[in-house]
BAFI-3210 file (N, C-alpha, C; in Angstrom, 3 decimals, decimal comma, padded with zeros to 6 digits):
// residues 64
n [1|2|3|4|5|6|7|8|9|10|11|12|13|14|15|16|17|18|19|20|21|22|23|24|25|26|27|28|29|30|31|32|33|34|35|36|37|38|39|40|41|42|43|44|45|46|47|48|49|50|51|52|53|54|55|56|57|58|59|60|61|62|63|64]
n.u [003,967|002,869|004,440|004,509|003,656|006,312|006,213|006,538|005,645|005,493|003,734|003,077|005,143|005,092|003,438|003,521|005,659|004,289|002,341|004,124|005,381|003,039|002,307|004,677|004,491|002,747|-000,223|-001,152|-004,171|-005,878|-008,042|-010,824|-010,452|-012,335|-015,111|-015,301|-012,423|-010,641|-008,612|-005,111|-002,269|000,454|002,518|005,747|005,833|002,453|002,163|004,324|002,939|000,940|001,386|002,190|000,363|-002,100|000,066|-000,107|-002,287|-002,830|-000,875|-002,232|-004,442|-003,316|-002,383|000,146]
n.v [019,681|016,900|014,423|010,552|007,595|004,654|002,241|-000,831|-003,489|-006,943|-007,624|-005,395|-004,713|-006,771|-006,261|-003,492|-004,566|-006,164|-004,520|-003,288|-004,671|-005,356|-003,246|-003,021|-004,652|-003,496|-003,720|-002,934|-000,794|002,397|002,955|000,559|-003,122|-005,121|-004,634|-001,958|-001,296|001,296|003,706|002,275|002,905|004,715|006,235|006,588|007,608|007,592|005,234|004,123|006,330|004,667|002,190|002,359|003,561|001,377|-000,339|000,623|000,437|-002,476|-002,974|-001,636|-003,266|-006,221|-005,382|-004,132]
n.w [007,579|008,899|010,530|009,856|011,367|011,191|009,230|011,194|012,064|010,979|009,421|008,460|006,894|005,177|003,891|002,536|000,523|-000,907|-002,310|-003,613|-005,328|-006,801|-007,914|-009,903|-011,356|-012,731|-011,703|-009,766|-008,718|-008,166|-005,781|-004,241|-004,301|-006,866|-009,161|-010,249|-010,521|-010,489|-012,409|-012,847|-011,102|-012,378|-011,010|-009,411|-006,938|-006,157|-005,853|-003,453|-001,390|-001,478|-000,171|001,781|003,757|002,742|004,717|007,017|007,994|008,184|010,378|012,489|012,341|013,113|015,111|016,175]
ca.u [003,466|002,574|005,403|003,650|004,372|006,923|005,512|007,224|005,525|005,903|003,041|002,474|006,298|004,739|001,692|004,453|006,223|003,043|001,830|005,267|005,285|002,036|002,972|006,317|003,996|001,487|-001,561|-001,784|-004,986|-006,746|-009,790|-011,289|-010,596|-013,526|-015,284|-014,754|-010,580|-009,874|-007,461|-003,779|-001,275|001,763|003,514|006,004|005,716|001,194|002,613|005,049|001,833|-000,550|001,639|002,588|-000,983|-001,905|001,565|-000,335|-004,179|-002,020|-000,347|-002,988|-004,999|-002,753|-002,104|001,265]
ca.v [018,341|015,714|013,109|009,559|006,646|003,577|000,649|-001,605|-004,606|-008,064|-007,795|-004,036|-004,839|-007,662|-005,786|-002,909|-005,179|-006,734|-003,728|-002,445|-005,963|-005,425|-001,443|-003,198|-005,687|-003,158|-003,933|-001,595|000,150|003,097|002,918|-000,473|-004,168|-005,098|-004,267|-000,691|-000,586|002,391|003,349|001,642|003,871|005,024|006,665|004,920|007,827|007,363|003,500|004,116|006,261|003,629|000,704|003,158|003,670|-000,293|-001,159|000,779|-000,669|-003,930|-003,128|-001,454|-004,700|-007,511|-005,285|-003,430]
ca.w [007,318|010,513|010,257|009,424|011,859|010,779|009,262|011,630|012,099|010,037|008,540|007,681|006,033|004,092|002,678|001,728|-000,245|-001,937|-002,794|-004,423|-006,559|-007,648|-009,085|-010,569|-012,276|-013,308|-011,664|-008,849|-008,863|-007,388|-005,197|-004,063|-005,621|-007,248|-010,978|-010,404|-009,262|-010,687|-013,087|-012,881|-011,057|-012,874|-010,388|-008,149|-005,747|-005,571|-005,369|-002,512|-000,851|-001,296|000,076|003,503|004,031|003,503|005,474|008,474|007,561|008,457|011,296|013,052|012,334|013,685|017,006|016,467]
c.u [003,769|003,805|004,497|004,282|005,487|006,030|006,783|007,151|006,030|004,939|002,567|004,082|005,835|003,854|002,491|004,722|005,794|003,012|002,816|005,483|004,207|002,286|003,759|005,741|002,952|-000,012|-002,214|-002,921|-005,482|-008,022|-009,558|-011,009|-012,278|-013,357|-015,103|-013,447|-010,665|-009,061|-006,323|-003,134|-000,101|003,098|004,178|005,574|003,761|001,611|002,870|003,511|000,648|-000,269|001,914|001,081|-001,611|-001,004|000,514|-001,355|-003,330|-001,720|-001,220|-003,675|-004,642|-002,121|-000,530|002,455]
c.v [017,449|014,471|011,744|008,436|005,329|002,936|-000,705|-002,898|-005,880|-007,988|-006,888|-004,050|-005,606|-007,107|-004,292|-003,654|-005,560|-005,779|-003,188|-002,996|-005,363|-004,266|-002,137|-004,214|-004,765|-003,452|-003,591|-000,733|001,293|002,770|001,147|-001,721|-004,355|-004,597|-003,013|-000,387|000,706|002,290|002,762|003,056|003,238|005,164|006,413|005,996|008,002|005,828|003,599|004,980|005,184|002,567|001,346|002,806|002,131|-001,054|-000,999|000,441|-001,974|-004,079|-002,760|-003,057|-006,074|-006,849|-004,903|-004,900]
c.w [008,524|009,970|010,709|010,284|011,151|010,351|009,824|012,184|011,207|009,147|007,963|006,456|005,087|003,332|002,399|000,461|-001,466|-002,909|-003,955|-005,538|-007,475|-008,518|-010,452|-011,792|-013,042|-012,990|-010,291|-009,230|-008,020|-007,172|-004,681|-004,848|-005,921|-008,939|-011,188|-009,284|-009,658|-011,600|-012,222|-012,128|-011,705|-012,092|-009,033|-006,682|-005,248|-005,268|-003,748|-001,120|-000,393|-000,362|001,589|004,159|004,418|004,420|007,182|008,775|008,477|009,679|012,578|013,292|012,989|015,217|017,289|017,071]
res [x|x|x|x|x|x|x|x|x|x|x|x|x|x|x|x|x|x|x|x|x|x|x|x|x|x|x|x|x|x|x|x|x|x|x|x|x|x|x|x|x|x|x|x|x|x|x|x|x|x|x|x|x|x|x|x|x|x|x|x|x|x|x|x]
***
């Protein structure tokens, strides 16, 4: 398995965080926002996936 870069910016840390709230609150979804999210994830470790993934969406985006 390819080892996955840091999320080490400020703002790929902040859209971690979000993302981990939103799980903890229940309203994490799969897929796209919108009228078709997806079901709800359950599980903290597709959570903890999802929010890595957006952390690096983020960081890429604002330029490391």
């Amino acid at each position: 398995m390819p080892m996955m870069k840091k999320v080490t910016s400020k703002a790929g840390k902040a859209k971690v965080a979000k993302v981990m709230k939103e799980w903890g609150k229940g309203e994490l979804h799969t897929g796209k926002r919108g009228p078709g999210k997806g079901p709800t994830v359950k599980s903290q470790k597709q959570a903890v996936a999802i929010a890595l993934s957006e952390g690096r969406k983020a960081q890429k985006k604002r330029g490391k």
